[in-house]
N, C-alpha and C positions, 0 to 999 in steps of 0.2 A: 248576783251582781257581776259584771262583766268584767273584761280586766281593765288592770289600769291604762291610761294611754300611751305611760312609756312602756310598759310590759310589751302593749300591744307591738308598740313600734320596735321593736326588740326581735318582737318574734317574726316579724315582717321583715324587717333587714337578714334575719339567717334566712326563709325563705325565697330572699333576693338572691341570696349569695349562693344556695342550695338548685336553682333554677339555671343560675348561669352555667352548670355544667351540661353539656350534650347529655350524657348517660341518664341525667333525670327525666329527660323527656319521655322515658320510658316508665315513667311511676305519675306521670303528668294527668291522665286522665281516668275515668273508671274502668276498669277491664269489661271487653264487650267479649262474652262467652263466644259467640259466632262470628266475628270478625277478625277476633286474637286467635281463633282454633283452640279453644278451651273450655266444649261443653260442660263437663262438668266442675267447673270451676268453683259456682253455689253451692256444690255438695262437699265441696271440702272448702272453702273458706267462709266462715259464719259472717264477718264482719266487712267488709272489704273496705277501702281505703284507698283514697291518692292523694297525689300532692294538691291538685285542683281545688276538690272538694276540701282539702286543711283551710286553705289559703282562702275561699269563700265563707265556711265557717268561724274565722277568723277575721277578717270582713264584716260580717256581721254582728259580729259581739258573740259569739255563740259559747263560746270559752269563758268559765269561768275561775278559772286557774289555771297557770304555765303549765300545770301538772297534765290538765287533760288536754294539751295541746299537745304537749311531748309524747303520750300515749298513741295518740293519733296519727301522729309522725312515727313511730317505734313502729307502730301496728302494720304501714305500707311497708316496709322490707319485712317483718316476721312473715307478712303475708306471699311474699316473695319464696324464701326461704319453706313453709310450710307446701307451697304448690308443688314448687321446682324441684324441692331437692335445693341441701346446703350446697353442691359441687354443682351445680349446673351453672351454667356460662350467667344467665340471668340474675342466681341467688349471687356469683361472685361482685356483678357489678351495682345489685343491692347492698352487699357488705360493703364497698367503698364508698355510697353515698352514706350509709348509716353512721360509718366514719367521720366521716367531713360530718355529719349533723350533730354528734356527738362534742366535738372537738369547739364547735362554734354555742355548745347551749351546755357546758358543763357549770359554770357558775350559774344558772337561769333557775330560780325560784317563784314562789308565789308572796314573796313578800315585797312590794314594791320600794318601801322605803330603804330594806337591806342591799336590795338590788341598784340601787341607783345610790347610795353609802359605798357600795363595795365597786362600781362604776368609778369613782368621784376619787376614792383612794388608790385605786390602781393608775388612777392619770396624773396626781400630784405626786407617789412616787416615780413615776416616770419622768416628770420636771424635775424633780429634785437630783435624780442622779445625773439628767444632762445637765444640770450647774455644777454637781460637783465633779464633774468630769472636763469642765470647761477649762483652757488653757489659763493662767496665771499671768497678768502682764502688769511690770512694774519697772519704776524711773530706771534702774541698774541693767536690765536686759532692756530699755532704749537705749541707753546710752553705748553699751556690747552691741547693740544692732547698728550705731551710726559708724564705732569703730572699725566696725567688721566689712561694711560699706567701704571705708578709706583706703581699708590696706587690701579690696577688693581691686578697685582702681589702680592701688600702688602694682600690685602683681599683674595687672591685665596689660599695664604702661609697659612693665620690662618684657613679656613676652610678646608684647609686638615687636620690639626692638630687636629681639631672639630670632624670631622668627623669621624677619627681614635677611639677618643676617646668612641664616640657615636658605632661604630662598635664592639668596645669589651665589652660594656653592651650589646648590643642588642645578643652577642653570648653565654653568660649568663644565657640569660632568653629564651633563644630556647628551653630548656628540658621542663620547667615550659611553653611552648604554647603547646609543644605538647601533654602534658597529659591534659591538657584543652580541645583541637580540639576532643578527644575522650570522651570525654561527651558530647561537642557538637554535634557531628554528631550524640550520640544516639537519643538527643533532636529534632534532627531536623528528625528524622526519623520518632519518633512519632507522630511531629505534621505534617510532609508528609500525614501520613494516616488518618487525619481528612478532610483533603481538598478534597479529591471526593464526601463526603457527602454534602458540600458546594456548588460543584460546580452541585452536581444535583439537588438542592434545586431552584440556578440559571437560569438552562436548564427550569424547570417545570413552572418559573414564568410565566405569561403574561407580554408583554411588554406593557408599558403604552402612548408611545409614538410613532410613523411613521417616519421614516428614510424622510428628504428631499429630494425631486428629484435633482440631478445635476445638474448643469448649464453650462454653457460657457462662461466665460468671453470675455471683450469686446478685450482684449489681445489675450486672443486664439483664440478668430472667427478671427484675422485680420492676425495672424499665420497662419492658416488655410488656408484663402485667399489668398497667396502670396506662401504658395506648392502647391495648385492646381493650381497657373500658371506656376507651372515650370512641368505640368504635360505637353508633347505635344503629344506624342502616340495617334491616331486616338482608337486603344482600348480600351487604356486605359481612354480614355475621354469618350466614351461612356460608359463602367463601373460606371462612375460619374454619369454620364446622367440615367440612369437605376437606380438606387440605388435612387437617389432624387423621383424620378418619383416614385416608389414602397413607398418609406415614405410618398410624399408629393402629392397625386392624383388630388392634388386640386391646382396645381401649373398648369399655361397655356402654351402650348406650340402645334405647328404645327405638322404634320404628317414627316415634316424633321428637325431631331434632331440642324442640324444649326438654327432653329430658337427658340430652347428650350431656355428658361426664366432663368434663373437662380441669385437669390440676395440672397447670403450665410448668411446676418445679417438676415435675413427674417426666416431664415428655424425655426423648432421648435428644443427642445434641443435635443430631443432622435434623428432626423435627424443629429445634429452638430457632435454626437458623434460618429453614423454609418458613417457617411464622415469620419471624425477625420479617423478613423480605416482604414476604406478604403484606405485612401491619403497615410499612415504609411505603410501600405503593399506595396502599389505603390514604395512608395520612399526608402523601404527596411530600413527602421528605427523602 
Protein backbone atom coordinates (compact mmCIF):
# COMPACT_ATOMS: atom_id res chain seq x y z
CA UNK A 1 0.00 0.00 0.00
CA UNK A 2 1.54 3.39 -1.01
CA UNK A 3 1.66 6.31 1.14
CA UNK A 4 -0.65 8.43 2.07
CA UNK A 5 -1.21 11.57 -0.06
CA UNK A 6 -0.21 14.01 2.68
CA UNK A 7 2.75 11.85 3.56
CA UNK A 8 3.40 11.93 0.14
CA UNK A 9 3.20 15.66 -0.25
CA UNK A 10 5.40 16.11 2.80
CA UNK A 11 8.01 14.22 1.53
CA UNK A 12 7.80 16.20 -1.75
CA UNK A 13 8.04 19.64 -0.14
CA UNK A 14 11.53 18.62 1.79
CA UNK A 15 12.71 17.37 -1.54
CA UNK A 16 11.64 20.83 -2.94
CA UNK A 17 13.36 22.69 -0.32
CA UNK A 18 16.45 19.89 -0.28
CA UNK A 19 16.92 20.65 -4.40
CA UNK A 20 16.90 24.42 -4.07
CA UNK A 21 20.44 24.29 -2.70
CA UNK A 22 23.29 24.53 -5.44
CA UNK A 23 25.47 21.68 -3.45
CA UNK A 24 22.50 19.04 -4.19
CA UNK A 25 23.12 19.22 -7.64
CA UNK A 26 25.79 17.04 -6.93
CA UNK A 27 23.74 14.03 -5.52
CA UNK A 28 21.09 14.93 -8.34
CA UNK A 29 21.69 12.16 -10.67
CA UNK A 30 23.25 8.48 -10.81
CA UNK A 31 26.98 8.42 -10.68
CA UNK A 32 28.31 7.57 -14.08
CA UNK A 33 31.57 5.39 -13.30
CA UNK A 34 33.40 6.91 -16.62
CA UNK A 35 32.28 10.35 -16.73
CA UNK A 36 32.52 11.21 -12.73
CA UNK A 37 36.26 9.41 -13.08
CA UNK A 38 35.07 6.59 -10.78
CA UNK A 39 35.80 3.32 -12.20
CA UNK A 40 35.39 1.34 -9.63
CA UNK A 41 32.86 2.96 -8.02
CA UNK A 42 30.33 -0.62 -8.35
CA UNK A 43 32.93 -2.42 -6.51
CA UNK A 44 32.61 -0.53 -3.56
CA UNK A 45 29.20 0.93 -3.34
CA UNK A 46 26.34 -2.10 -3.41
CA UNK A 47 23.39 0.18 -3.45
CA UNK A 48 23.81 3.48 -5.16
CA UNK A 49 21.34 6.17 -4.88
CA UNK A 50 20.43 9.96 -5.72
CA UNK A 51 18.30 12.34 -5.26
CA UNK A 52 16.67 11.91 -8.97
CA UNK A 53 15.95 8.49 -8.65
CA UNK A 54 14.16 9.28 -4.63
CA UNK A 55 12.08 11.77 -6.10
CA UNK A 56 10.89 9.40 -9.20
CA UNK A 57 10.45 6.61 -6.96
CA UNK A 58 8.36 8.70 -5.08
CA UNK A 59 6.40 9.77 -7.90
CA UNK A 60 5.48 6.88 -8.45
CA UNK A 61 4.11 5.40 -5.40
CA UNK A 62 6.86 3.16 -4.97
CA UNK A 63 7.28 3.97 -1.20
CA UNK A 64 5.64 2.30 1.16
CA UNK A 65 6.41 3.99 4.37
CA UNK A 66 8.25 7.41 5.34
CA UNK A 67 10.55 4.90 6.59
CA UNK A 68 11.97 3.53 3.34
CA UNK A 69 11.88 6.92 1.93
CA UNK A 70 14.21 8.28 4.67
CA UNK A 71 16.59 5.20 4.02
CA UNK A 72 16.80 6.09 0.49
CA UNK A 73 17.71 9.58 1.24
CA UNK A 74 20.31 8.48 4.26
CA UNK A 75 21.69 5.95 1.70
CA UNK A 76 22.83 9.00 -1.01
CA UNK A 77 25.42 10.81 1.58
CA UNK A 78 26.37 7.43 3.47
CA UNK A 79 27.13 6.66 -0.05
CA UNK A 80 29.09 9.68 -0.25
CA UNK A 81 30.81 9.41 2.88
CA UNK A 82 31.72 5.44 2.10
CA UNK A 83 33.49 6.37 -1.43
CA UNK A 84 35.19 9.48 -0.52
CA UNK A 85 36.35 9.27 2.66
CA UNK A 86 34.48 11.23 5.64
CA UNK A 87 37.15 14.42 5.20
CA UNK A 88 37.03 14.86 1.62
CA UNK A 89 35.70 18.04 0.27
CA UNK A 90 32.60 15.88 -1.28
CA UNK A 91 31.73 13.81 1.92
CA UNK A 92 31.89 17.48 3.90
CA UNK A 93 29.37 18.95 1.66
CA UNK A 94 27.34 15.64 1.84
CA UNK A 95 27.25 16.07 5.58
CA UNK A 96 25.61 19.61 5.19
CA UNK A 97 22.88 18.58 2.93
CA UNK A 98 22.31 15.32 5.28
CA UNK A 99 21.86 18.21 7.88
CA UNK A 100 19.35 20.24 6.27
CA UNK A 101 17.42 16.75 5.49
CA UNK A 102 17.61 15.72 8.91
CA UNK A 103 16.38 19.00 10.44
CA UNK A 104 13.30 19.31 7.79
CA UNK A 105 11.98 15.24 8.28
CA UNK A 106 12.72 14.82 12.12
CA UNK A 107 9.06 14.70 13.34
CA UNK A 108 8.18 12.43 9.67
CA UNK A 109 6.59 9.11 10.63
CA UNK A 110 4.66 6.32 8.97
CA UNK A 111 1.68 7.11 10.67
CA UNK A 112 -0.50 9.44 8.77
CA UNK A 113 -2.97 10.43 11.08
CA UNK A 114 -0.27 11.24 14.00
CA UNK A 115 1.45 13.17 11.53
CA UNK A 116 -1.06 15.52 10.46
CA UNK A 117 -2.48 15.53 14.63
CA UNK A 118 1.17 16.62 15.44
CA UNK A 119 0.99 19.12 12.15
CA UNK A 120 -2.39 20.54 13.32
CA UNK A 121 -1.15 21.13 17.05
CA UNK A 122 2.07 22.72 16.32
CA UNK A 123 0.03 25.50 14.36
CA UNK A 124 -2.78 26.21 16.98
CA UNK A 125 -0.13 26.50 19.48
CA UNK A 126 1.55 28.85 17.28
CA UNK A 127 -1.97 30.96 17.11
CA UNK A 128 -2.37 30.68 20.49
CA UNK A 129 0.76 32.41 21.73
CA UNK A 130 0.48 35.15 19.03
CA UNK A 131 -3.00 36.09 20.92
CA UNK A 132 -1.59 35.89 23.91
CA UNK A 133 1.14 38.05 23.08
CA UNK A 134 -1.16 40.61 21.43
CA UNK A 135 -1.22 44.12 22.82
CA UNK A 136 -4.12 44.92 25.37
CA UNK A 137 -6.26 47.89 24.38
CA UNK A 138 -8.84 49.37 26.70
CA UNK A 139 -11.32 52.71 27.22
CA UNK A 140 -8.39 54.08 30.18
CA UNK A 141 -5.33 53.88 27.65
CA UNK A 142 -7.85 55.64 24.92
CA UNK A 143 -8.49 58.07 26.90
CA UNK A 144 -4.28 58.37 28.24
CA UNK A 145 -3.78 58.34 24.27
CA UNK A 146 -6.29 61.42 23.58
CA UNK A 147 -4.66 63.21 26.75
CA UNK A 148 -1.27 62.62 25.73
CA UNK A 149 -2.20 63.84 22.17
CA UNK A 150 -3.36 67.46 23.96
CA UNK A 151 -0.52 68.30 25.91
CA UNK A 152 1.47 66.98 22.74
CA UNK A 153 0.13 70.09 21.01
CA UNK A 154 0.28 72.01 24.27
CA UNK A 155 4.34 71.55 24.18
CA UNK A 156 4.94 71.78 20.48
CA UNK A 157 2.75 75.30 20.76
CA UNK A 158 5.32 76.87 23.43
CA UNK A 159 8.50 75.61 21.68
CA UNK A 160 7.64 77.35 18.53
CA UNK A 161 7.41 80.39 20.43
CA UNK A 162 10.93 79.38 22.13
CA UNK A 163 12.24 78.92 19.33
CA UNK A 164 11.20 82.02 17.43
CA UNK A 165 12.60 83.77 20.12
CA UNK A 166 15.97 82.01 20.16
CA UNK A 167 16.01 82.58 16.21
CA UNK A 168 16.20 86.45 16.36
CA UNK A 169 19.18 86.45 18.87
CA UNK A 170 20.93 84.02 17.16
CA UNK A 171 20.49 86.51 13.79
CA UNK A 172 21.99 89.13 15.90
CA UNK A 173 25.00 87.78 16.68
CA UNK A 174 25.85 86.46 12.94
CA UNK A 175 27.89 89.59 12.12
CA UNK A 176 29.94 89.28 15.52
CA UNK A 177 30.70 84.97 14.26
CA UNK A 178 31.67 86.24 11.17
CA UNK A 179 34.35 88.57 12.02
CA UNK A 180 35.55 85.99 14.57
CA UNK A 181 35.70 82.90 11.69
CA UNK A 182 38.30 85.28 10.13
CA UNK A 183 40.80 85.26 12.61
CA UNK A 184 40.15 82.00 13.16
CA UNK A 185 40.93 80.68 9.91
CA UNK A 186 44.25 82.72 10.09
CA UNK A 187 45.01 80.80 13.38
CA UNK A 188 44.37 77.72 11.91
CA UNK A 189 46.39 78.30 8.95
CA UNK A 190 49.49 78.91 11.04
CA UNK A 191 49.18 76.17 13.06
CA UNK A 192 48.40 73.84 9.54
CA UNK A 193 52.10 74.73 8.79
CA UNK A 194 53.67 73.34 11.94
CA UNK A 195 52.22 69.86 11.35
CA UNK A 196 54.50 68.47 8.49
CA UNK A 197 57.22 69.06 10.86
CA UNK A 198 55.52 66.62 13.16
CA UNK A 199 54.53 64.40 11.11
CA UNK A 200 58.06 63.76 9.79
CA UNK A 201 59.43 63.63 13.13
CA UNK A 202 56.67 60.59 13.14
CA UNK A 203 57.70 58.92 9.85
CA UNK A 204 61.62 58.86 11.09
CA UNK A 205 60.64 57.22 14.40
CA UNK A 206 61.36 53.39 14.88
CA UNK A 207 58.53 51.55 15.82
CA UNK A 208 58.63 49.99 19.17
CA UNK A 209 56.34 47.36 18.66
CA UNK A 210 55.09 44.44 15.75
CA UNK A 211 51.74 44.58 14.24
CA UNK A 212 49.95 41.06 15.41
CA UNK A 213 49.37 38.53 12.82
CA UNK A 214 45.56 38.06 12.10
CA UNK A 215 43.57 35.63 12.85
CA UNK A 216 40.18 33.88 12.08
CA UNK A 217 37.80 33.59 14.19
CA UNK A 218 35.98 30.66 15.19
CA UNK A 219 32.75 32.59 13.41
CA UNK A 220 34.39 33.14 10.33
CA UNK A 221 36.06 29.74 9.69
CA UNK A 222 32.40 28.36 10.07
CA UNK A 223 31.38 31.31 7.55
CA UNK A 224 33.84 30.14 5.43
CA UNK A 225 32.63 26.62 5.74
CA UNK A 226 29.28 26.78 4.71
CA UNK A 227 30.21 29.18 1.12
CA UNK A 228 32.51 26.69 0.16
CA UNK A 229 29.73 24.37 0.06
CA UNK A 230 27.58 26.23 -1.93
CA UNK A 231 30.63 26.31 -4.18
CA UNK A 232 29.63 23.18 -6.75
CA UNK A 233 31.58 24.07 -10.09
CA UNK A 234 33.94 21.18 -10.91
CA UNK A 235 36.45 24.39 -11.62
CA UNK A 236 35.85 26.09 -9.38
CA UNK A 237 36.39 23.42 -6.70
CA UNK A 238 39.54 22.53 -8.06
CA UNK A 239 40.60 26.16 -7.71
CA UNK A 240 40.09 25.38 -3.87
CA UNK A 241 41.78 22.28 -4.20
CA UNK A 242 45.12 23.93 -5.73
CA UNK A 243 45.36 27.01 -3.65
CA UNK A 244 45.29 24.76 -0.18
CA UNK A 245 47.52 22.33 -1.76
CA UNK A 246 50.09 25.42 -2.81
CA UNK A 247 49.71 26.96 1.08
CA UNK A 248 49.38 23.65 2.80
CA UNK A 249 52.20 20.86 1.18
CA UNK A 250 51.96 19.09 4.02
CA UNK A 251 48.41 18.37 3.81
CA UNK A 252 47.78 14.41 2.53
CA UNK A 253 46.09 13.67 -0.39
CA UNK A 254 46.03 10.93 -3.48
CA UNK A 255 47.06 11.55 -7.05
CA UNK A 256 43.07 12.13 -7.62
CA UNK A 257 41.81 15.22 -6.33
CA UNK A 258 38.37 13.21 -5.04
CA UNK A 259 40.37 11.83 -2.42
CA UNK A 260 41.99 15.28 -1.37
CA UNK A 261 41.75 15.88 2.65
CA UNK A 262 40.53 18.76 3.37
CA UNK A 263 39.53 20.14 7.38
CA UNK A 264 39.12 23.98 6.98
CA UNK A 265 39.41 24.49 11.15
CA UNK A 266 42.88 22.88 10.48
CA UNK A 267 44.32 25.12 7.85
CA UNK A 268 46.85 27.91 9.17
CA UNK A 269 45.60 31.64 9.30
CA UNK A 270 47.44 33.12 6.29
CA UNK A 271 45.73 29.69 4.34
CA UNK A 272 42.07 30.89 6.12
CA UNK A 273 42.69 34.18 4.49
CA UNK A 274 43.83 33.22 0.92
CA UNK A 275 40.65 30.91 0.88
CA UNK A 276 38.47 33.64 2.50
CA UNK A 277 39.57 35.77 -0.86
CA UNK A 278 39.34 33.09 -3.12
CA UNK A 279 35.60 31.83 -2.03
CA UNK A 280 34.69 36.07 -2.19
CA UNK A 281 35.81 35.95 -5.90
CA UNK A 282 34.02 32.89 -6.47
CA UNK A 283 30.77 34.01 -4.96
CA UNK A 284 31.13 37.58 -6.55
CA UNK A 285 31.07 39.34 -3.07
Amino acid sequence: MPLADFQKQRCLKVMDKIQKYHISRMFSQPVNPTTDNCPDYFSKITSPMDLGTARKKLDNNEYETVEQWKEDMELIWNNAFTYNGPKALISLLAKEIQTIFRDLTVNFSSDADADWNSQFEKLKSEINSIIKTAPKINSSSKSSSRRNTQTSQQVNSSSQKVNSKKNSNLQNSASKSTQNNSNLMTSSKSSQESVPTQQNLSQNALPTTRAAAPTMTPEEIKTLTEEVNLIEDSDQVQQIIDLVKRMEPSIEGGADDDEFVLEIEKLKDATLFELRALVSQILGR
